[in-house]
GUTOR-601482 format. One record per residue (C-alpha): residue number from 1; x, y, z; residue in three letters. Coordinates in steps of 0.02 Angstrom, whole numbers, plus 50000, padded with zeros to 5 digits. Layout:
<sites>
[site NUM; [X; Y; Z]; ALA],
...
</sites>
This chain:
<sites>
[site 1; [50207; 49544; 54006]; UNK],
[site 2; [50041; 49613; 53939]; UNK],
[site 3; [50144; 49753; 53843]; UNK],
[site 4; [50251; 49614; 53756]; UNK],
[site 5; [50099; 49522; 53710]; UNK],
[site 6; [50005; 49642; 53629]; UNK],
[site 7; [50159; 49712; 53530]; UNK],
[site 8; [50214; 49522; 53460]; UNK],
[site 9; [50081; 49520; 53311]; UNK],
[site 10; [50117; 49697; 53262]; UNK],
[site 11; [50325; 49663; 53258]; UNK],
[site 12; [50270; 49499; 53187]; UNK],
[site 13; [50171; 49619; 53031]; UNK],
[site 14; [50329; 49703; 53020]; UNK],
[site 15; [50448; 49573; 52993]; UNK],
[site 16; [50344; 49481; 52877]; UNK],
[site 17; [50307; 49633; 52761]; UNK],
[site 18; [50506; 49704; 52750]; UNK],
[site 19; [50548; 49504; 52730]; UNK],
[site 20; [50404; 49512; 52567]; UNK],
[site 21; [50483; 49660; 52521]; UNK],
[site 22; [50652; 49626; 52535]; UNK],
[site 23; [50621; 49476; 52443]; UNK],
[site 24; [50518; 49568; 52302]; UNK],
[site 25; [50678; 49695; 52286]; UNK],
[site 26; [50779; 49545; 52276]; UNK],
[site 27; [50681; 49458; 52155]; UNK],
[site 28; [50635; 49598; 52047]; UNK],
[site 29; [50804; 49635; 51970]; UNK],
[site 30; [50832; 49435; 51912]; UNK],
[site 31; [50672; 49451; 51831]; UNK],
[site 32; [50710; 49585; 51719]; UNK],
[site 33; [50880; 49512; 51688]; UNK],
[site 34; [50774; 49351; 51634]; UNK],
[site 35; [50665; 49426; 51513]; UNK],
[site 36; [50804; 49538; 51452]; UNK],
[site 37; [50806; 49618; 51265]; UNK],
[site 38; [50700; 49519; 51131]; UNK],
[site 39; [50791; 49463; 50986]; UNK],
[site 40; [50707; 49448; 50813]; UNK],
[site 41; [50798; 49355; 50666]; UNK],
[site 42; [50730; 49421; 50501]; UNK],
[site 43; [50772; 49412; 50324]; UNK],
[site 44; [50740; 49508; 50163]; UNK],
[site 45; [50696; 49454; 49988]; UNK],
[site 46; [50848; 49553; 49919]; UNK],
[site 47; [51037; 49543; 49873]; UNK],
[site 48; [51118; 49633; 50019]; UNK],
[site 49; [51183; 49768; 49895]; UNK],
[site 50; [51018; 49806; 49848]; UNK],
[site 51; [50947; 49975; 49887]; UNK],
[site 52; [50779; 49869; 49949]; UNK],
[site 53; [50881; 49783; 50076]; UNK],
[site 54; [50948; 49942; 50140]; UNK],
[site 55; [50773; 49998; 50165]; UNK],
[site 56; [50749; 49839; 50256]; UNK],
[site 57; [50911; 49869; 50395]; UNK],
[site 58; [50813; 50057; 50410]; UNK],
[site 59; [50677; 49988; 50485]; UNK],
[site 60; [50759; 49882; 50588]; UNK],
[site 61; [50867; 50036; 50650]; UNK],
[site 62; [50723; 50135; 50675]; UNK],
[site 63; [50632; 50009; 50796]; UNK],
[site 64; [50812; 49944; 50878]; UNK],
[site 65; [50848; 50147; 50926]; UNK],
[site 66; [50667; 50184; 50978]; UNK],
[site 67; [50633; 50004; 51094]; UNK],
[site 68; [50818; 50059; 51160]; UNK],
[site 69; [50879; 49900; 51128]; UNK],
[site 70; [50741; 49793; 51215]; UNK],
[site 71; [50689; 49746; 51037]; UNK],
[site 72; [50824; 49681; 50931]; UNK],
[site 73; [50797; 49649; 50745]; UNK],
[site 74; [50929; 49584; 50644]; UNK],
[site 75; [50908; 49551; 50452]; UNK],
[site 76; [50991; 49442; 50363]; UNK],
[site 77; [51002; 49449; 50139]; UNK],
[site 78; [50895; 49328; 50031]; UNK],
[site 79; [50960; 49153; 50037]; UNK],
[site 80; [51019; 49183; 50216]; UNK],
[site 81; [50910; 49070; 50266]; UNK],
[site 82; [50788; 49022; 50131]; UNK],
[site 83; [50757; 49085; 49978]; UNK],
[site 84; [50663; 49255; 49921]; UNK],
[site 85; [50521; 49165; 49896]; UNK],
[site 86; [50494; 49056; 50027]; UNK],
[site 87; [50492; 49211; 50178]; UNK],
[site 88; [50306; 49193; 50191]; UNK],
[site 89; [50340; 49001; 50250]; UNK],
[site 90; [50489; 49018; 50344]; UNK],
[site 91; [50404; 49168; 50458]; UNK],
[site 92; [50238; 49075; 50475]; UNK],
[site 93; [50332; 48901; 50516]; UNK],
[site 94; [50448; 49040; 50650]; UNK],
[site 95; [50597; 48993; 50556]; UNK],
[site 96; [50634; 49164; 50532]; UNK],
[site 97; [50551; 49301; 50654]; UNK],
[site 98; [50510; 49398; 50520]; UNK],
[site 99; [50561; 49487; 50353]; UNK],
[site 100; [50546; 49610; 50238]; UNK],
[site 101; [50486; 49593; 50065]; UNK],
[site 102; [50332; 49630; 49955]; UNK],
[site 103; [50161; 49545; 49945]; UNK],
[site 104; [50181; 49471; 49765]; UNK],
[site 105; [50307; 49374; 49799]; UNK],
[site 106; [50179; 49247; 49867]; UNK],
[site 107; [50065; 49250; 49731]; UNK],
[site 108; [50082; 49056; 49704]; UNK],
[site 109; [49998; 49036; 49882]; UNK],
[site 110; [49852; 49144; 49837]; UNK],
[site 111; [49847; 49266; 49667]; UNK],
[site 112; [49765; 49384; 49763]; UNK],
[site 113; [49913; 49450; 49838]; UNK],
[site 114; [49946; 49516; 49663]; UNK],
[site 115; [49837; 49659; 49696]; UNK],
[site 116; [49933; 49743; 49828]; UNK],
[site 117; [50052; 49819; 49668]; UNK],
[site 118; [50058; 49709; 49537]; UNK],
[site 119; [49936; 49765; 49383]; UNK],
[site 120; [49871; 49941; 49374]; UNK],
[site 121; [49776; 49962; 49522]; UNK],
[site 122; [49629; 50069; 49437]; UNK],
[site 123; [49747; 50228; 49383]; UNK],
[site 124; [49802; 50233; 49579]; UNK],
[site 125; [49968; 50258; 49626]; UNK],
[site 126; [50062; 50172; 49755]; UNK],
[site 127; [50038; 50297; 49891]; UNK],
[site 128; [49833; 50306; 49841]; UNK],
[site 129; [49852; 50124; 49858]; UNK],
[site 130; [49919; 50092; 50039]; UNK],
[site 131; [49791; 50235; 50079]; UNK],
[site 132; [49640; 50120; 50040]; UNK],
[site 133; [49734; 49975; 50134]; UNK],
[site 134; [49738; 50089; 50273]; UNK],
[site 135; [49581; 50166; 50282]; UNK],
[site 136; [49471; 50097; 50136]; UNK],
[site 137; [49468; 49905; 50193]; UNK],
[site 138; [49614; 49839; 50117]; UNK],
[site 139; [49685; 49811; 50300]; UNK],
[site 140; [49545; 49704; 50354]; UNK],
[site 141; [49535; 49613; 50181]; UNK],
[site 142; [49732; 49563; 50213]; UNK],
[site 143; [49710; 49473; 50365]; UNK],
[site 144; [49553; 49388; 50289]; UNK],
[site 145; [49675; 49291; 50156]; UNK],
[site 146; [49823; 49261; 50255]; UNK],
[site 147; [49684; 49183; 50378]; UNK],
[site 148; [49625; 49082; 50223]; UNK],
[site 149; [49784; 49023; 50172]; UNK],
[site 150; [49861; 48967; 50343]; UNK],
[site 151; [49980; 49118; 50390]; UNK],
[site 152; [50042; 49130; 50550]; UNK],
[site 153; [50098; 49326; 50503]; UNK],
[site 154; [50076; 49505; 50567]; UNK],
[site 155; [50088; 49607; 50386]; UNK],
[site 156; [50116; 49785; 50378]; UNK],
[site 157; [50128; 49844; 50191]; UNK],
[site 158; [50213; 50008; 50193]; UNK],
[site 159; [50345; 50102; 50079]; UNK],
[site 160; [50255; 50148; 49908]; UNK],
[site 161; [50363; 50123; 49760]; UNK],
[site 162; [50370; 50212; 49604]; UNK],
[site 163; [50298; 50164; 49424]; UNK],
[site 164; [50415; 50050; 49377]; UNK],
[site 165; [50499; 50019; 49193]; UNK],
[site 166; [50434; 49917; 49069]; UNK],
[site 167; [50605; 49832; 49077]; UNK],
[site 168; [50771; 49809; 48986]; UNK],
[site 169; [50774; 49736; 48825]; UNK],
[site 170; [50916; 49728; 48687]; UNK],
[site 171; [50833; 49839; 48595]; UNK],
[site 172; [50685; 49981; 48586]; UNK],
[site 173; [50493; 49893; 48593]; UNK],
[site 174; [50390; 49992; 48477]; UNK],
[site 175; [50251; 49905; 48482]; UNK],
[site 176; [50142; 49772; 48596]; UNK],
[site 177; [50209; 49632; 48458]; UNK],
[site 178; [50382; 49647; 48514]; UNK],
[site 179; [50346; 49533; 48661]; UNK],
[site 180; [50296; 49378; 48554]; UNK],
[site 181; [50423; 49248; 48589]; UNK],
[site 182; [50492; 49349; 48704]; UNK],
[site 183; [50581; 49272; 48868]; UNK],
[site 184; [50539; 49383; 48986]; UNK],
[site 185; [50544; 49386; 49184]; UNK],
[site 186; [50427; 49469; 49289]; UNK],
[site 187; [50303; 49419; 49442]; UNK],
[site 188; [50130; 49393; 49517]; UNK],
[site 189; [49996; 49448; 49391]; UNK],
[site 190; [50106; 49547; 49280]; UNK],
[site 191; [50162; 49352; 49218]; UNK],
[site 192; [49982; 49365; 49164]; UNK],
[site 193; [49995; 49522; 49095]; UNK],
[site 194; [50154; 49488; 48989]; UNK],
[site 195; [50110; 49329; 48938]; UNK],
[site 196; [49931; 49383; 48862]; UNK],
[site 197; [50041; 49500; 48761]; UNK],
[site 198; [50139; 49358; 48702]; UNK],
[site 199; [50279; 49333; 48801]; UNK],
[site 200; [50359; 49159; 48888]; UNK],
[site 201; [50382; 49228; 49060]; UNK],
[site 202; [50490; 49173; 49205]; UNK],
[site 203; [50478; 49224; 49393]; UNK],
[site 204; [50641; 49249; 49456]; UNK],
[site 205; [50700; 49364; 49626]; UNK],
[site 206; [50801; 49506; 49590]; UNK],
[site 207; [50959; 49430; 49596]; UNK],
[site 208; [50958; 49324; 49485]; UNK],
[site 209; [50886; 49404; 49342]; UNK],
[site 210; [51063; 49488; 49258]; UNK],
[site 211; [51148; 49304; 49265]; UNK],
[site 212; [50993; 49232; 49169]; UNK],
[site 213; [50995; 49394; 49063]; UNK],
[site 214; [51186; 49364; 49038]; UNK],
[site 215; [51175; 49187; 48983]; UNK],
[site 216; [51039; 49208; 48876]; UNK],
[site 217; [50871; 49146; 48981]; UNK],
[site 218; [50805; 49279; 48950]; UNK],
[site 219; [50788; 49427; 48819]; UNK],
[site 220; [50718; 49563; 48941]; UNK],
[site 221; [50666; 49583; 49119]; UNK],
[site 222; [50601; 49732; 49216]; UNK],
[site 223; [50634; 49736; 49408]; UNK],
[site 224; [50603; 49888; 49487]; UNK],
[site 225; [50705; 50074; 49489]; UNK],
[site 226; [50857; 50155; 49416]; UNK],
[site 227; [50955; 50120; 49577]; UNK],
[site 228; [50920; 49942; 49602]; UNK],
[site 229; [50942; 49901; 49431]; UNK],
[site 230; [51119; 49995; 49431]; UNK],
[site 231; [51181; 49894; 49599]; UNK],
[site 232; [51127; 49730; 49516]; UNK],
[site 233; [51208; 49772; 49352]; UNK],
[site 234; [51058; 49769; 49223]; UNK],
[site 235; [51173; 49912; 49118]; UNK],
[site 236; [51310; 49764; 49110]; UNK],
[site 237; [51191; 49669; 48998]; UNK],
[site 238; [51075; 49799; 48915]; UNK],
[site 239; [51102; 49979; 48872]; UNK],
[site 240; [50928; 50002; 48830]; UNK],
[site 241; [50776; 50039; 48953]; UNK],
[site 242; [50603; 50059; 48947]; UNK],
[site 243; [50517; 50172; 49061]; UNK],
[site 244; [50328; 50187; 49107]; UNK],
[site 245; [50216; 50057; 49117]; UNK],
[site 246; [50057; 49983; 49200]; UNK],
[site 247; [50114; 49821; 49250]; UNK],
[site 248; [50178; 49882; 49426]; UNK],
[site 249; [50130; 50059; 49428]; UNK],
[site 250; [50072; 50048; 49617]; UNK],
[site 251; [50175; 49918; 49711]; UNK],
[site 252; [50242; 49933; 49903]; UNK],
[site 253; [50349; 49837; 50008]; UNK],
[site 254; [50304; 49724; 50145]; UNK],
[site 255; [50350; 49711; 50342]; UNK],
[site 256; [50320; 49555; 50396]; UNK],
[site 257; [50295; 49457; 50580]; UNK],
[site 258; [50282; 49319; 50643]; UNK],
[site 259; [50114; 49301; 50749]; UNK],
[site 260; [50138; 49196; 50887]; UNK],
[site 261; [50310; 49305; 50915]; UNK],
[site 262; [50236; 49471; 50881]; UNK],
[site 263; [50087; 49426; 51014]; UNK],
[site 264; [50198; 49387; 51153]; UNK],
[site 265; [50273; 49574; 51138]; UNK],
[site 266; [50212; 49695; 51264]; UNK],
[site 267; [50104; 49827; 51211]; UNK],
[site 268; [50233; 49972; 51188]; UNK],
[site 269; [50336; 49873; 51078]; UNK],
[site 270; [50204; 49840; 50970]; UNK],
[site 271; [50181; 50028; 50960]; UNK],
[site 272; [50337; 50069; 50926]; UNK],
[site 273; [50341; 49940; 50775]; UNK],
[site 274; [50192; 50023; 50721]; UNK],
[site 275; [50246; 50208; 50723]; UNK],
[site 276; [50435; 50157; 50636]; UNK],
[site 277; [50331; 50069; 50501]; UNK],
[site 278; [50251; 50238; 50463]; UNK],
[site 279; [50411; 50325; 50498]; UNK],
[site 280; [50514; 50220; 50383]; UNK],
[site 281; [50382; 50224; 50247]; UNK],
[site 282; [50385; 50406; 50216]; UNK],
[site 283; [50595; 50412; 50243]; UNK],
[site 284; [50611; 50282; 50087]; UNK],
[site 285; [50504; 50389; 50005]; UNK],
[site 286; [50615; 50534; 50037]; UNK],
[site 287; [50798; 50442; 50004]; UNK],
[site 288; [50718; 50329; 49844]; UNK],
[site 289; [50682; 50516; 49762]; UNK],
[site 290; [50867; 50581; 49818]; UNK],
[site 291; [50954; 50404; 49743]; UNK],
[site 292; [50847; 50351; 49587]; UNK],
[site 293; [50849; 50530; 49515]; UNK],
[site 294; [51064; 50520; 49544]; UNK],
[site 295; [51073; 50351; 49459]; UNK],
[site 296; [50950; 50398; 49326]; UNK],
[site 297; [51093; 50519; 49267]; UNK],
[site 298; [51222; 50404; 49307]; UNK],
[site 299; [51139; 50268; 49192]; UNK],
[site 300; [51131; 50391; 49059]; UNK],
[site 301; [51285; 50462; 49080]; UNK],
[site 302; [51400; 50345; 49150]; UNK],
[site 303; [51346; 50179; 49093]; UNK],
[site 304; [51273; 50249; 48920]; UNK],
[site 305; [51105; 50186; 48947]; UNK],
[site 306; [50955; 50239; 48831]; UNK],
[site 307; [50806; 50273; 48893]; UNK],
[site 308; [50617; 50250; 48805]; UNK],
[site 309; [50459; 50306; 48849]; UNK],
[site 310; [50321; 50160; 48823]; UNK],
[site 311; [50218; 50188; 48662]; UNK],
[site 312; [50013; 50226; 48722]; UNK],
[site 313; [49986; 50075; 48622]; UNK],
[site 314; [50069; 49968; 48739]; UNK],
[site 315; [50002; 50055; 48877]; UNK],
[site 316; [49846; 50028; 48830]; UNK],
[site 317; [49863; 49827; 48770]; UNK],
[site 318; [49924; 49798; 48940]; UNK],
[site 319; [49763; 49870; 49015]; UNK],
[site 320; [49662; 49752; 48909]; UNK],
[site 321; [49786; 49599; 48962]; UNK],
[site 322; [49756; 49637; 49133]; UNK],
[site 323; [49566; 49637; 49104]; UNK],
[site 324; [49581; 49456; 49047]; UNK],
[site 325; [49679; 49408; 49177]; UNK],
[site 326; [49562; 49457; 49302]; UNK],
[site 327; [49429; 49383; 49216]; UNK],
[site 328; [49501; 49217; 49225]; UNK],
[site 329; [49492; 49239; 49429]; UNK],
[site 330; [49285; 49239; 49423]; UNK],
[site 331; [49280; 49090; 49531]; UNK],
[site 332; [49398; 49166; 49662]; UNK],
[site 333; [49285; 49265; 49783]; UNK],
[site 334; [49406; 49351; 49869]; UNK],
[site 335; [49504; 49394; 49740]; UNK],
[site 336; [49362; 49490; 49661]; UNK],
[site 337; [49308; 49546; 49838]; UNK],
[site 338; [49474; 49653; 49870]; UNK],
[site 339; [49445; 49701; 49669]; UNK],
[site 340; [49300; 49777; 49677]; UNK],
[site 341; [49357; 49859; 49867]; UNK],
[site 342; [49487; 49937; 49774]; UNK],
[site 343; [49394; 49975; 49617]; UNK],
[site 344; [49252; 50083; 49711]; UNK],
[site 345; [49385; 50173; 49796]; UNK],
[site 346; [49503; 50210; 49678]; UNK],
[site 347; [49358; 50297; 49574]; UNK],
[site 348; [49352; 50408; 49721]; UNK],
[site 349; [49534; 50451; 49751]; UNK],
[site 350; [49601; 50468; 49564]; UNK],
[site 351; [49467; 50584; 49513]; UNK],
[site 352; [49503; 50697; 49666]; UNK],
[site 353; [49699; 50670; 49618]; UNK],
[site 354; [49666; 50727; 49435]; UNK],
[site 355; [49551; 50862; 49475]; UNK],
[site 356; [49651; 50949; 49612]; UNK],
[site 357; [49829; 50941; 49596]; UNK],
[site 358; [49906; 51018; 49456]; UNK],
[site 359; [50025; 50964; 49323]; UNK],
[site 360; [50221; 50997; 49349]; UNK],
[site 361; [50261; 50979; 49168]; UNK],
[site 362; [50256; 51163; 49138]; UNK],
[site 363; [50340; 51222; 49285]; UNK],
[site 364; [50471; 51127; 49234]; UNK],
[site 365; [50484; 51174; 49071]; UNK],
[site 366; [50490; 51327; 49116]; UNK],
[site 367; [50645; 51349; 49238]; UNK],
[site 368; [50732; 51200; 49133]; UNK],
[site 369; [50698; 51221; 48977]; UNK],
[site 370; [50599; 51084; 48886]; UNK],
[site 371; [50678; 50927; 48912]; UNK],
[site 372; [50792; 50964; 49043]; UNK],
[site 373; [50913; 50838; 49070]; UNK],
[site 374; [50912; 50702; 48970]; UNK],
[site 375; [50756; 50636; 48940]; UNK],
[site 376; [50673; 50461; 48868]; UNK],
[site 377; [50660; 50471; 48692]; UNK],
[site 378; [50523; 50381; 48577]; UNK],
[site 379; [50534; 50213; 48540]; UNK],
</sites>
């Protein structure tokens, strides 16, 4: 009897721990089943023939292949669900998850969004640029004004782009003159920009700028690269293009998040999201060399595009418009705040940039020939 008593509370231990555990074992598999894979709805700000949105469904890959599926983006074209410009709203409202676009595209909410790529950036260049968001401030000076302006977002700029064109036109601009009268579409500062040279601007997304060029709403437009502007069939409407200019000469894309979603992810996730942001950054840098050097010949050759290169003079007017236009934000402190960040550090960077790395206009010249392929003549 004694023996039986004192071995009751230890069988007693026993029971109830492998019932707790048998439970737990029981339990733990419906839990995971619960949670199961995350699903994010997203949407770009481009035509889903666009290069740009194919950049977009990279991303997505990349973070898909690398969560293995516990993370599931899916991206929908512009107008999917709203339209190009109204992703910053629809992902801070969580009507979308989040998207993929680029910063001046909400310029209307706050114009100094325009100076993540849209003026000249103080002679940096795209890559220089998303180097002093990274590291010189420009990070910390993001959050600060989607914080001022309500948005419920998670922004990772990412993907430099390359100086874009001056535009399309129906014929050659010689000189800064040219633009008087003329209707012209562009975006975020750059409107400023044009329309200090003299031109009646209109903001329109990408794809919907040949149909306004087609039906005459517009004279020129510029949009972004020689692959892009092939897919959306600028050389249907204009066989002359202008290459080289200061009015976007440093732009980058945008990943975007929803907050309250992105919060609620678990700490590897949110890794991963940030390592495929780098990793897809430098692989559209990679494939947008590959694809916009091809379709610069195929414009050319194909499509019998010609091609211009800006006239200084222009180069240089545009430089003084932008001046002005900045001046007219003196009463907007941050605006002027993430100016002069980028100012100070751009002196820094460019001058390192011009001193150190060389030139590859000789090298070329010399195992091409001068010229090479066909090359922009003078307006």
């Amino acid at each position: 009897m004694s023996d039986q008593t004192h071995s009751t509370p230890s069988r007693r231990k026993f029971l109830t721990a492998a019932a707790a555990t048998g439970a737990a074992t029981l339990a733990f598999p419906a839990i995971v089943k619960a949670q199961g894979p995350v699903s994010f709805r997203w949407q770009s700000t481009w035509p889903s023939k666009d290069i740009f949105h194919e950049y977009a469904l990279d991303y997505a890959k990349k973070v898909n292949d690398m969560t293995g599926g516990d993370l599931r983006i899916e991206v929908l074209p512009a107008g999917a669900v709203v339209p190009a410009f109204g992703l910053l709203d629809a992902v801070t409202k969580g009507t979308l998850d989040g998207g993929h676009g680029v910063l001046v595209y909400h310029y209307g909410k706050q114009n100094a969004l325009a100076l993540w790529g849209s003026g000249p950036a103080y002679g940096m260049d795209a890559n220089q640029l998303l180097a002093w968001h990274r590291y010189g401030g420009g990070k910390e000076l993001l959050q600060k004004l989607y914080a001022s302006i309500g948005a419920n977002v998670v922004s990772f700029p990412y993907g430099p782009m390359w100086t874009q064109p001056l535009g399309w036109f129906k014929k050659p601009i010689t000189k800064a003159d040219d633009f008087k009268g003329l209707k012209f579409r562009t975006v975020g500062i750059s409107i400023d920009v044009f329309t200090g040279l003299g031109a009646a601007v209109n903001a329109l997304p990408g794809g919907e700028i040949v149909p306004a060029i087609d039906r005459g709403l517009l004279d020129g437009a510029e949009f972004n690269n020689q692959t892009s502007d092939r897919i959306l069939g600028f050389p249907d409407v204009s066989k002359t293009c202008m290459l080289q200019s200061y009015h976007q000469n440093a732009e980058q894309f945008e990943i975007m998040f929803n907050k309250t979603k992105y919060d609620a992810l678990p700490d590897k996730v949110k890794s991963i999201i940030a390592h495929a942001v780098d990793a897809a950054s430098q692989d559209l840098v990679w494939k947008s060399i590959d694809r916009y050097s091809k379709d610069y010949i195929e414009l050319q050759q194909k499509d019998k595009v010609r091609f211009y290169k800006t006239p200084e003079a222009i180069l240089r007017r545009q430089l003084e418009t932008y001046d002005a236009a900045v001046a007219k934000r003196k009463d907007n402190a941050l605006f002027n705040e993430i100016a002069d960040s980028q100012r100070k550090f751009a002196e820094r960077v460019v001058k390192w940039d011009l001193d150190t790395n060389v030139r590859r206009e000789m090298a070329y010249n010399h195992y091409f020939g001068k010229g090479g392929k066909p090359a922009p003549k003078k307006a």
